[in-house]
mmCIF file of the N, C-alpha and C atoms, coordinates in Angstrom:
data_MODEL
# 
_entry.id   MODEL 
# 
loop_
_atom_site.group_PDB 
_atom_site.id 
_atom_site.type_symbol 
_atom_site.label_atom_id 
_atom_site.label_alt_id 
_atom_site.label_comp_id 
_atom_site.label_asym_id 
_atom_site.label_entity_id 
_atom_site.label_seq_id 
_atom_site.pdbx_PDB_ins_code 
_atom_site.Cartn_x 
_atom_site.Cartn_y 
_atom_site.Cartn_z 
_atom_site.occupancy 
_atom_site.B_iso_or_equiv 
_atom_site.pdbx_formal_charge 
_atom_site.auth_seq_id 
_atom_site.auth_comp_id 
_atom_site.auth_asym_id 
_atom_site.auth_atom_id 
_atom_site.pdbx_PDB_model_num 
ATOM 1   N N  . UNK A 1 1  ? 176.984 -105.125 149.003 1.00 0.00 ? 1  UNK A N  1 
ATOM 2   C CA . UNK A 1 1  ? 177.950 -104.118 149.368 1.00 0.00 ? 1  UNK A CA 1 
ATOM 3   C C  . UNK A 1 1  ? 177.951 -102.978 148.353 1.00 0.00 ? 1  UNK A C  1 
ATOM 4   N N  . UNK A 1 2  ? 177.767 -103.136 147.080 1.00 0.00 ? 2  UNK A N  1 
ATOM 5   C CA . UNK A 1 2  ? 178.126 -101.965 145.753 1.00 0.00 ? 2  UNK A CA 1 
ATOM 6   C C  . UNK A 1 2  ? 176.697 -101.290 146.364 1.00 0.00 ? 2  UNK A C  1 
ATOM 7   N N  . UNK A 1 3  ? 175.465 -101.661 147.066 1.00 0.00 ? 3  UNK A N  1 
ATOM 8   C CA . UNK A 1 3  ? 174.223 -100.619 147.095 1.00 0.00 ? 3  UNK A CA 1 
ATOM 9   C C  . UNK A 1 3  ? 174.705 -99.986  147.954 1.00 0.00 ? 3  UNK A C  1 
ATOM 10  N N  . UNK A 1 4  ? 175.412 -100.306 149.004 1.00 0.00 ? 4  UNK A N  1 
ATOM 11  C CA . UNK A 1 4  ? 175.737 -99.752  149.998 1.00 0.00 ? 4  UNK A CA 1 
ATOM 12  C C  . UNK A 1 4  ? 176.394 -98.476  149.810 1.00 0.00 ? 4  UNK A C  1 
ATOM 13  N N  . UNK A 1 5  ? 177.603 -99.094  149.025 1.00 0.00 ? 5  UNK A N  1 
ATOM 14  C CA . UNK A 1 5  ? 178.731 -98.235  148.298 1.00 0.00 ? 5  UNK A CA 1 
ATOM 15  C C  . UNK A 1 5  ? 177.847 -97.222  147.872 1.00 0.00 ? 5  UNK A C  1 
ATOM 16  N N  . UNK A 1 6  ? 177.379 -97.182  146.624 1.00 0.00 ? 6  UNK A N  1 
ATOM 17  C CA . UNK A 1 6  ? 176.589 -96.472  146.159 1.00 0.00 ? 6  UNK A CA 1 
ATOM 18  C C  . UNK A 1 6  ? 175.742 -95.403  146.745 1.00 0.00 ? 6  UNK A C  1 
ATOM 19  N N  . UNK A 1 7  ? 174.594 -95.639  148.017 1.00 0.00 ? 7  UNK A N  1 
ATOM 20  C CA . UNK A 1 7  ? 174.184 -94.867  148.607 1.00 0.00 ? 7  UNK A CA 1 
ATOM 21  C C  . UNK A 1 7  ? 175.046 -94.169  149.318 1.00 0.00 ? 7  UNK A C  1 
ATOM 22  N N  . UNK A 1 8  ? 175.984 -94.216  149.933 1.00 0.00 ? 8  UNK A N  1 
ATOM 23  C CA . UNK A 1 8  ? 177.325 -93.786  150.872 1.00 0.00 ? 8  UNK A CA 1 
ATOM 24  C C  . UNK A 1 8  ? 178.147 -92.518  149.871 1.00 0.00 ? 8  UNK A C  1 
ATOM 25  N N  . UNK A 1 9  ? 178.334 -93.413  148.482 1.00 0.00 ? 9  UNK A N  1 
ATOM 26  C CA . UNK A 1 9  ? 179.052 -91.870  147.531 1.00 0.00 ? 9  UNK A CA 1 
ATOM 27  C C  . UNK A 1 9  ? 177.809 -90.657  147.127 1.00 0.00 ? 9  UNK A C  1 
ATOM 28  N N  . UNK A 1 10 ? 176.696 -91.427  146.702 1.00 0.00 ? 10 UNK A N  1 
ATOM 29  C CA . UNK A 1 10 ? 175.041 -90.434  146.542 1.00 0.00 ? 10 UNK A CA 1 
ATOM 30  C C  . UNK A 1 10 ? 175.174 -89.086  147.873 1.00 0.00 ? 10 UNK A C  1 
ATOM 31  N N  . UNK A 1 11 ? 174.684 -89.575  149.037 1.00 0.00 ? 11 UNK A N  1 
ATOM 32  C CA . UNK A 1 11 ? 175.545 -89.320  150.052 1.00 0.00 ? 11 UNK A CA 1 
ATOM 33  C C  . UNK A 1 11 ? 176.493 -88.407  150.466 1.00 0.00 ? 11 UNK A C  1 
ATOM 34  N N  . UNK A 1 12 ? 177.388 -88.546  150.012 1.00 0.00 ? 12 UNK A N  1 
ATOM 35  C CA . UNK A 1 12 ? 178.677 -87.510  150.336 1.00 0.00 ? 12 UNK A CA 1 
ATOM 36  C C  . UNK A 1 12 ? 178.777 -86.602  149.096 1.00 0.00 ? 12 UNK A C  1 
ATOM 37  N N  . UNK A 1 13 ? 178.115 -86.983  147.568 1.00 0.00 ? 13 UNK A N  1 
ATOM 38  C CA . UNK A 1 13 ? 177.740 -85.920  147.096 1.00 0.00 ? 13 UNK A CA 1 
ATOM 39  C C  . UNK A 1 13 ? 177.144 -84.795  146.872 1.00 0.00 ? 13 UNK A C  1 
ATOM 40  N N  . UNK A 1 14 ? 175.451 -85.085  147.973 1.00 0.00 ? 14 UNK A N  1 
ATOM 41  C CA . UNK A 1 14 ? 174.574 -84.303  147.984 1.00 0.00 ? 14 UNK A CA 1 
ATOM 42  C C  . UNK A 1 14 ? 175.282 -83.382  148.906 1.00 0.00 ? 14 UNK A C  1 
ATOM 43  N N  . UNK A 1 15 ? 176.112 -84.039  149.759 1.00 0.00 ? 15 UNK A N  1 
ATOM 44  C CA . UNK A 1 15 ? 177.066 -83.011  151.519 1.00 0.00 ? 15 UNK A CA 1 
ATOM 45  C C  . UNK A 1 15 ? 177.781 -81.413  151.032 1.00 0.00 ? 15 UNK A C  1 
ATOM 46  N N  . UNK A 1 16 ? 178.657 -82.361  149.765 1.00 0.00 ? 16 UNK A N  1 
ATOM 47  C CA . UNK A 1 16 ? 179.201 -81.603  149.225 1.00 0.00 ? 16 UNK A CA 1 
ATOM 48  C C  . UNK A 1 16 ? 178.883 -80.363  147.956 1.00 0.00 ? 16 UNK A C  1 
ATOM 49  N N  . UNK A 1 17 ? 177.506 -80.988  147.514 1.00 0.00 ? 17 UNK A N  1 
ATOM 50  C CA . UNK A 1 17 ? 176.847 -79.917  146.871 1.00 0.00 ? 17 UNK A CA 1 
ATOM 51  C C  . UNK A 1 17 ? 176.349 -78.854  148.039 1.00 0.00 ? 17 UNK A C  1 
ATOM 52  N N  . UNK A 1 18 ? 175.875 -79.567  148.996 1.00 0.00 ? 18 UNK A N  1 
ATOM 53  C CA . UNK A 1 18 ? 175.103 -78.661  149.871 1.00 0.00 ? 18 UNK A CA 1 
ATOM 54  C C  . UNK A 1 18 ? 176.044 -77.148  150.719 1.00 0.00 ? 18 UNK A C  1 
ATOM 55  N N  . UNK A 1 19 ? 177.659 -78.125  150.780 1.00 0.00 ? 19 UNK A N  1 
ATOM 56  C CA . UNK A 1 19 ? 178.463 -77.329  151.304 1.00 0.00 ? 19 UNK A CA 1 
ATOM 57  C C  . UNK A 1 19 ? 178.512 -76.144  150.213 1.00 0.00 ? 19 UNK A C  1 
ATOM 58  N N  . UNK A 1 20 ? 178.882 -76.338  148.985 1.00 0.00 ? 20 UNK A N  1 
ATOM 59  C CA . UNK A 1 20 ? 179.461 -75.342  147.835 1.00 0.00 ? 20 UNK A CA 1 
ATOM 60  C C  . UNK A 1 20 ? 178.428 -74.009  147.880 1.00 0.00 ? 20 UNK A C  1 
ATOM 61  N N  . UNK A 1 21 ? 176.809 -74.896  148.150 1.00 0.00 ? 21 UNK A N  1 
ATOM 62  C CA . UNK A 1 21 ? 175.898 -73.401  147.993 1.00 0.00 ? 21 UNK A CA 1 
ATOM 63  C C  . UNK A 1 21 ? 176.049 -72.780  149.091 1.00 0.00 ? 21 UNK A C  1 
ATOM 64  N N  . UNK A 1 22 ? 176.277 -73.331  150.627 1.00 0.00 ? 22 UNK A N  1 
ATOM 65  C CA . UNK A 1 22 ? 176.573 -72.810  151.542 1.00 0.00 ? 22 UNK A CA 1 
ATOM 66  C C  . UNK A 1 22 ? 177.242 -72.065  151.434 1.00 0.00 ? 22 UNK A C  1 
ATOM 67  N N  . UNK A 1 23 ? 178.663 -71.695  151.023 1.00 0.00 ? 23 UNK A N  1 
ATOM 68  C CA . UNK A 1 23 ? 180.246 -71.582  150.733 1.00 0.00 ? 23 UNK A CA 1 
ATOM 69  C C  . UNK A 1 23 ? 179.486 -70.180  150.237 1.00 0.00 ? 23 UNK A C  1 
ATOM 70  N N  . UNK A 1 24 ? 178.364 -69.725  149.709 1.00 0.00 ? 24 UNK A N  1 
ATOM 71  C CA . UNK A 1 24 ? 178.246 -68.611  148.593 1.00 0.00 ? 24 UNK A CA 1 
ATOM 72  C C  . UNK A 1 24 ? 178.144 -67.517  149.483 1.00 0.00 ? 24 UNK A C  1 
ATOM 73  N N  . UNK A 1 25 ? 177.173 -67.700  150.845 1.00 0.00 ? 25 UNK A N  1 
ATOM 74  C CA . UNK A 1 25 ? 176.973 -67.086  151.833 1.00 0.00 ? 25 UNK A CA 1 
ATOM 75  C C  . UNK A 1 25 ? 178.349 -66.547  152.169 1.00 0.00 ? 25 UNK A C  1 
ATOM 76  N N  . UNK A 1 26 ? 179.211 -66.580  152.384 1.00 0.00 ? 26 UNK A N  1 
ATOM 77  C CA . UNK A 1 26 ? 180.558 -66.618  153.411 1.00 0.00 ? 26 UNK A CA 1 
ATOM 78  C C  . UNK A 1 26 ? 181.314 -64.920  152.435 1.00 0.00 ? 26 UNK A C  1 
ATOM 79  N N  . UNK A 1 27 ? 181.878 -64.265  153.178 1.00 0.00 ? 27 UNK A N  1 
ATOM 80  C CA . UNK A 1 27 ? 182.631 -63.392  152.505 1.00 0.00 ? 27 UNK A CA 1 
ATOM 81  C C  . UNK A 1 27 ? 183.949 -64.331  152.260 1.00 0.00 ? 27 UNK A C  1 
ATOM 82  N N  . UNK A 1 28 ? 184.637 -64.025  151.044 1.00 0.00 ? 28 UNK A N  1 
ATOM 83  C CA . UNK A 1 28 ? 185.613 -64.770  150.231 1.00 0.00 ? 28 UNK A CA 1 
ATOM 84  C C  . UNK A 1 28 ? 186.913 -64.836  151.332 1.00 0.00 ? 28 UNK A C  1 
ATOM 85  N N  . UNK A 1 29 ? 187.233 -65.977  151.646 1.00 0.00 ? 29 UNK A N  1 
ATOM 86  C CA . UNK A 1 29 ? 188.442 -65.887  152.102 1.00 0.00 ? 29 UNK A CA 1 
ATOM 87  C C  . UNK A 1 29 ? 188.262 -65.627  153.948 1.00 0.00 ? 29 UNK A C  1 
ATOM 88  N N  . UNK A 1 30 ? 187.284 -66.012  154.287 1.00 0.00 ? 30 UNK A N  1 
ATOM 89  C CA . UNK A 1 30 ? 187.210 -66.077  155.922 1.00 0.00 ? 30 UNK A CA 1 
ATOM 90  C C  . UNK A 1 30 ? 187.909 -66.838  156.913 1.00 0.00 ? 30 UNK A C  1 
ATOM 91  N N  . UNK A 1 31 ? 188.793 -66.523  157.382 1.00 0.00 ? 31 UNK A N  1 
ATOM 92  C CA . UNK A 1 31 ? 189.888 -67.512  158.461 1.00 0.00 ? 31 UNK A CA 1 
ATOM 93  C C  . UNK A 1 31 ? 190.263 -68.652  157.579 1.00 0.00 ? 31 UNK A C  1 
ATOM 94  N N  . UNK A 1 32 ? 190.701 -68.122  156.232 1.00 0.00 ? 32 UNK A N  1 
ATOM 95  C CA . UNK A 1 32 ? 191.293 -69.785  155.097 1.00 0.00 ? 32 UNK A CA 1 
ATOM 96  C C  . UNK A 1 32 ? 190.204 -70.598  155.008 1.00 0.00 ? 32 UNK A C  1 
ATOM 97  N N  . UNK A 1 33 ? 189.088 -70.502  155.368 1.00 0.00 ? 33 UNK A N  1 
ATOM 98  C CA . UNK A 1 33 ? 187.946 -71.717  155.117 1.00 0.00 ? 33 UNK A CA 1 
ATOM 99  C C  . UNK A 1 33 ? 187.737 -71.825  153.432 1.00 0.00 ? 33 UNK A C  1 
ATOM 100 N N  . UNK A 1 34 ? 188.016 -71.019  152.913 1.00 0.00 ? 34 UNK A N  1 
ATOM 101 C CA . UNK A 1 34 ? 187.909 -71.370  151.333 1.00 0.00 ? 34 UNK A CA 1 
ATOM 102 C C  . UNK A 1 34 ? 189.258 -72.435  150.825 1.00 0.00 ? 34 UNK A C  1 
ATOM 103 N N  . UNK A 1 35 ? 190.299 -72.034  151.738 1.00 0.00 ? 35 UNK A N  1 
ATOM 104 C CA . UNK A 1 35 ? 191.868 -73.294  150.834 1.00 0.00 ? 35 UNK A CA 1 
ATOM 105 C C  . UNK A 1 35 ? 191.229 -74.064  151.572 1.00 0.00 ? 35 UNK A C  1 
ATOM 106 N N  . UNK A 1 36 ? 190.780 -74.395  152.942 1.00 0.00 ? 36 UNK A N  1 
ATOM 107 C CA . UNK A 1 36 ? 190.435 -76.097  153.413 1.00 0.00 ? 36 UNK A CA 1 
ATOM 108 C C  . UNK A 1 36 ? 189.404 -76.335  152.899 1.00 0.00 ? 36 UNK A C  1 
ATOM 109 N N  . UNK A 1 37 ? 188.626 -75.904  152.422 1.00 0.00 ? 37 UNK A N  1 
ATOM 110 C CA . UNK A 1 37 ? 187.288 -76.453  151.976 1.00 0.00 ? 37 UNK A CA 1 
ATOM 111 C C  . UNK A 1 37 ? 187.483 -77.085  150.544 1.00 0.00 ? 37 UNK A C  1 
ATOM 112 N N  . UNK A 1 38 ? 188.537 -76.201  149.703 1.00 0.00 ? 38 UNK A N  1 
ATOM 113 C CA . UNK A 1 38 ? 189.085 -76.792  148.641 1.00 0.00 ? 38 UNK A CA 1 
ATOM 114 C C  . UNK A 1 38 ? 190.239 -77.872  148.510 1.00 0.00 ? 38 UNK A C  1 
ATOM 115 N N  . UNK A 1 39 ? 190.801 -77.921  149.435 1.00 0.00 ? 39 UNK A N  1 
ATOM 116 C CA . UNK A 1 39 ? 191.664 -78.960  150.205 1.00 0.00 ? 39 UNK A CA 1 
ATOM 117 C C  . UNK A 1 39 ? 190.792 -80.465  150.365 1.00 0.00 ? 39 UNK A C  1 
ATOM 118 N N  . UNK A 1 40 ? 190.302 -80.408  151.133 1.00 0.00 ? 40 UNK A N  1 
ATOM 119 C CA . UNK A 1 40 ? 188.995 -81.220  151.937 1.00 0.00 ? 40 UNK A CA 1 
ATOM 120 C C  . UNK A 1 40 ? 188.270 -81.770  150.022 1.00 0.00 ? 40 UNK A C  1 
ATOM 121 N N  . UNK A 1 41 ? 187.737 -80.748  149.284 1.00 0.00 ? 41 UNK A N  1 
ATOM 122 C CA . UNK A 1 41 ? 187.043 -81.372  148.148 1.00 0.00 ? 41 UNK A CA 1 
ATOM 123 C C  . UNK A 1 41 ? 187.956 -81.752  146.989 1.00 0.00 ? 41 UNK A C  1 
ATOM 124 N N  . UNK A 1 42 ? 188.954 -81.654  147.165 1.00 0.00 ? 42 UNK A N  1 
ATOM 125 C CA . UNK A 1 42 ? 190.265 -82.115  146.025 1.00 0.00 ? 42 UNK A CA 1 
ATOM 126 C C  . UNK A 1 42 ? 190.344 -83.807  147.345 1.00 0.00 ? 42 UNK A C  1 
ATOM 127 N N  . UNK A 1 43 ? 190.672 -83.901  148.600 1.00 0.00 ? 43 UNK A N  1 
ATOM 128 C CA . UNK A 1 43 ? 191.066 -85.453  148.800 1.00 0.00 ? 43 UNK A CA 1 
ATOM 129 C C  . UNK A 1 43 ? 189.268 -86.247  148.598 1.00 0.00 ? 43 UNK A C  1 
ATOM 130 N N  . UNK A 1 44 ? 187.984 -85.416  148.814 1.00 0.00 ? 44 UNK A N  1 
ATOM 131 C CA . UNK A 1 44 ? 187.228 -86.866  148.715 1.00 0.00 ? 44 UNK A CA 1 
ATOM 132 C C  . UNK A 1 44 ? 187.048 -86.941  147.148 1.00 0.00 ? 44 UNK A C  1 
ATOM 133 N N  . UNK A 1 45 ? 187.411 -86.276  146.563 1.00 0.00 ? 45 UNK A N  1 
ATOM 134 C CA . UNK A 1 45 ? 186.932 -86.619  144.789 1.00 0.00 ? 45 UNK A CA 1 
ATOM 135 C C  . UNK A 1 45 ? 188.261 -87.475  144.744 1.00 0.00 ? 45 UNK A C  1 
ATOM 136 N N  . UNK A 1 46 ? 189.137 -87.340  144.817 1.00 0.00 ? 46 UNK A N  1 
ATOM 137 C CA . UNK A 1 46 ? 190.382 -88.322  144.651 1.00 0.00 ? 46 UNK A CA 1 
ATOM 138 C C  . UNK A 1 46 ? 189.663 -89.556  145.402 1.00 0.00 ? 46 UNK A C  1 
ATOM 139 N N  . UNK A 1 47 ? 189.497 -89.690  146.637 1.00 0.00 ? 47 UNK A N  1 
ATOM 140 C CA . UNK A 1 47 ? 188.515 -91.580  147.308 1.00 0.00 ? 47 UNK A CA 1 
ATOM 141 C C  . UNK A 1 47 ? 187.465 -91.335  146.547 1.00 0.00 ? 47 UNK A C  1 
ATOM 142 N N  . UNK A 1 48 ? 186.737 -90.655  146.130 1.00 0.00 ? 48 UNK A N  1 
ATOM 143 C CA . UNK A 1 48 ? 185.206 -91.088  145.248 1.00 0.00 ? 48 UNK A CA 1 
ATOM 144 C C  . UNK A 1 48 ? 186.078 -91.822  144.101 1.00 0.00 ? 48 UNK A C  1 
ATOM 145 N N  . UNK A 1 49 ? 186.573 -91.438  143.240 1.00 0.00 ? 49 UNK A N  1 
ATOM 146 C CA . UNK A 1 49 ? 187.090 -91.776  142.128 1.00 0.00 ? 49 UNK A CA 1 
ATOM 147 C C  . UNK A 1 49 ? 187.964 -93.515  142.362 1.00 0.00 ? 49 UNK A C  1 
ATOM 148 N N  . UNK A 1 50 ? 189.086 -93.467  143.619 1.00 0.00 ? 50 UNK A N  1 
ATOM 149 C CA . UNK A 1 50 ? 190.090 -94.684  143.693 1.00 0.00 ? 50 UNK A CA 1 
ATOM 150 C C  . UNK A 1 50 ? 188.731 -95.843  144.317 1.00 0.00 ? 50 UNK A C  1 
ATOM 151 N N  . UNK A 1 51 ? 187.055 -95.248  145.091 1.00 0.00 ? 51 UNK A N  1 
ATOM 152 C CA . UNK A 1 51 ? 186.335 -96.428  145.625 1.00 0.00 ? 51 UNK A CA 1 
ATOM 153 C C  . UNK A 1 51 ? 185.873 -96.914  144.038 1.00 0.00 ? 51 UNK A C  1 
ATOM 154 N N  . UNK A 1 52 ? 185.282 -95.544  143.257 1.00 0.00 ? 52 UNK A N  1 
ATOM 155 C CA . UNK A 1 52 ? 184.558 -95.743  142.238 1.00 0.00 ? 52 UNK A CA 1 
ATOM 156 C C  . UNK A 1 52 ? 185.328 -97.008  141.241 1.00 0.00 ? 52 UNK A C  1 
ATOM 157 N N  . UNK A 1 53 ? 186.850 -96.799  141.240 1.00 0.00 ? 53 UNK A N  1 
ATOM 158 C CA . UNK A 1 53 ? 187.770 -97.642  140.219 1.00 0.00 ? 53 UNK A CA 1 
ATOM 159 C C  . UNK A 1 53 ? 187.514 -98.940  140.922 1.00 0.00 ? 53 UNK A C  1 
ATOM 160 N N  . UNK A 1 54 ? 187.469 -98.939  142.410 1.00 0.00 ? 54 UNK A N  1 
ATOM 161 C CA . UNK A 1 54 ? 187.400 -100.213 142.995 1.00 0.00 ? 54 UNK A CA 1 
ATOM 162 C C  . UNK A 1 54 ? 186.398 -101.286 143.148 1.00 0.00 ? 54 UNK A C  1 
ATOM 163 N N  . UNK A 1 55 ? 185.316 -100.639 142.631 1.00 0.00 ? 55 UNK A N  1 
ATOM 164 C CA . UNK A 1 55 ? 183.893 -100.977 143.152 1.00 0.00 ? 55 UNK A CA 1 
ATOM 165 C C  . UNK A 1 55 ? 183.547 -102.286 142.578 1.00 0.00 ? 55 UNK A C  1 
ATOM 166 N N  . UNK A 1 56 ? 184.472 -103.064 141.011 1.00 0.00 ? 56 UNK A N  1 
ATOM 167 C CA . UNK A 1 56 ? 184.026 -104.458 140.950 1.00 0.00 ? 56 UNK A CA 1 
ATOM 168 C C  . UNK A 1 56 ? 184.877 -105.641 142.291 1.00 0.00 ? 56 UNK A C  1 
ATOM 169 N N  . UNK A 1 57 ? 185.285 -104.833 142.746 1.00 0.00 ? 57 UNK A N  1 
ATOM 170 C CA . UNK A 1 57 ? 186.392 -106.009 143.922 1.00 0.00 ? 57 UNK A CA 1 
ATOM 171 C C  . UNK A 1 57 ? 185.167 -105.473 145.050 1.00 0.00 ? 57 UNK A C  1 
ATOM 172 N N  . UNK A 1 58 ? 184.348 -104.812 145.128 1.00 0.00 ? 58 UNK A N  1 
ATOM 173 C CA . UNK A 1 58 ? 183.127 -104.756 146.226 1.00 0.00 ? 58 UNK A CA 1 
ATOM 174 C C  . UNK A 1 58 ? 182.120 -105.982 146.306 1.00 0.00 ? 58 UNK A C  1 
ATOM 175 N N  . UNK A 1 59 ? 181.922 -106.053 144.805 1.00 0.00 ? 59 UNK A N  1 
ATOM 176 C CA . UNK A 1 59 ? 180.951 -106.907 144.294 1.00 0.00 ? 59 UNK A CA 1 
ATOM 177 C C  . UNK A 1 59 ? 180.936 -108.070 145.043 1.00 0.00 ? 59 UNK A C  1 
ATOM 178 N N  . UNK A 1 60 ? 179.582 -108.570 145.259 1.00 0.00 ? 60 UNK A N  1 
ATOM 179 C CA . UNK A 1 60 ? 179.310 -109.640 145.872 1.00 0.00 ? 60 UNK A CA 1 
ATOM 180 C C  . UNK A 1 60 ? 178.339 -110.729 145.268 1.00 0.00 ? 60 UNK A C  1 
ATOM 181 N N  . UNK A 1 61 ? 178.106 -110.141 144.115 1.00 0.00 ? 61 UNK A N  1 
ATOM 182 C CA . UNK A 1 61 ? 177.542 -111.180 142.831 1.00 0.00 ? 61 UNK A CA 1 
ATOM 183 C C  . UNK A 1 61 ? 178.132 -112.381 142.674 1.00 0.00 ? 61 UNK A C  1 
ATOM 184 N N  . UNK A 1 62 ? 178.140 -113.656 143.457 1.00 0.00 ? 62 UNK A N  1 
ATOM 185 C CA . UNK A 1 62 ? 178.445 -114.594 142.182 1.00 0.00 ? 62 UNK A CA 1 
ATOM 186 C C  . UNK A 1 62 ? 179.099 -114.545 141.049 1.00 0.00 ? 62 UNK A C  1 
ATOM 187 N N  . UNK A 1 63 ? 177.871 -114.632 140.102 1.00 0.00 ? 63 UNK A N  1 
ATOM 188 C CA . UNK A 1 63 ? 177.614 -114.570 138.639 1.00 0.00 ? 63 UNK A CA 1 
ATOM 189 C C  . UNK A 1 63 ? 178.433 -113.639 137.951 1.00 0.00 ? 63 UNK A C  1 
ATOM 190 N N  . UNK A 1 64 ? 179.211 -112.711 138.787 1.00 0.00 ? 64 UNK A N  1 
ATOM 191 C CA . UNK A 1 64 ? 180.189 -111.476 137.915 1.00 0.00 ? 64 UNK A CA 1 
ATOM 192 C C  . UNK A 1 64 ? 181.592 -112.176 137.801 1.00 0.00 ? 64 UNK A C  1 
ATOM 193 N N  . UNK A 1 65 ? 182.479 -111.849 136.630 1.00 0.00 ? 65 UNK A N  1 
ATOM 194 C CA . UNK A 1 65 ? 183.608 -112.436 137.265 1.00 0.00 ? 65 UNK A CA 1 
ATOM 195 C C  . UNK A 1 65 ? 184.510 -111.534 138.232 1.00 0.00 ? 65 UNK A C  1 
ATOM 196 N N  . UNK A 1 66 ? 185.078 -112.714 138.945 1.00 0.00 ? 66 UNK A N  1 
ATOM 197 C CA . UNK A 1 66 ? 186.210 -112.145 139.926 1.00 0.00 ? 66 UNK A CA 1 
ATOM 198 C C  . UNK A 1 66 ? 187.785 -111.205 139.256 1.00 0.00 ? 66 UNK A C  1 
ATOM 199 N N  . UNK A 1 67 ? 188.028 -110.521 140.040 1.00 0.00 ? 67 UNK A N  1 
ATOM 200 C CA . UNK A 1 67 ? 188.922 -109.662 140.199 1.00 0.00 ? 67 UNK A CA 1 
ATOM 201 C C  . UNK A 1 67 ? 190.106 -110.326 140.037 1.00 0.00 ? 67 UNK A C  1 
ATOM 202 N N  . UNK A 1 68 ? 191.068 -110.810 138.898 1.00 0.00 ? 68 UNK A N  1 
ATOM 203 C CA . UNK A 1 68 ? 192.454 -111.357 139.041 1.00 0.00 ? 68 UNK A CA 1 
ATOM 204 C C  . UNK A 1 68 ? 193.896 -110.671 139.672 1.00 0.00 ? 68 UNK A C  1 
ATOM 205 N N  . UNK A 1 69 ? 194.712 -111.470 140.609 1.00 0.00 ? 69 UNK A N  1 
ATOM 206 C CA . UNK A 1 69 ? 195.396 -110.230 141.532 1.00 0.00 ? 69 UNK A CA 1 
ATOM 207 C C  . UNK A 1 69 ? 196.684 -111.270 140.612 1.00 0.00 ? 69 UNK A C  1 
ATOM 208 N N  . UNK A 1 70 ? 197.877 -110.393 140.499 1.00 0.00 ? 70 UNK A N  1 
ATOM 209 C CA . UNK A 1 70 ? 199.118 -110.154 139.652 1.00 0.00 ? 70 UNK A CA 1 
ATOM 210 C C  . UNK A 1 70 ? 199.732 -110.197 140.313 1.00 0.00 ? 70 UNK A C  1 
# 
């Protein structure tokens, strides 16, 4: 599951690089597509970051230790 994970965030990073050079093309401020686009890249860096924190409870190793729940 973590390769999975992994290729999936690889993935939605290259999307989002690809969008930003796109973004250069655009005159500034076209029908608000610049606040949603910055909208849109402020919530997936917030889930990249809360999967990234999550990613030893992905694990499917055995041999790692488990995740203790409180």
């Amino acid at each position: 599951m973590s390769t999975q994970l992994d290729r999936k965030i690889e993935q939605l990073d290259k999307a989002m690089k690809r969008l930003r050079v796109t973004m250069t093309a655009l005159p500034n401020r076209v029908g608000g597509f610049k606040k949603e686009h910055d909208d849109a890249a402020r919530r997936i860096a917030t889930m990249t970051t809360i999967v990234e924190a999550a990613r030893p409870l992905f694990n499917t190793d055995n041999r790692s230790p488990k995740a203790r729940r409180h």
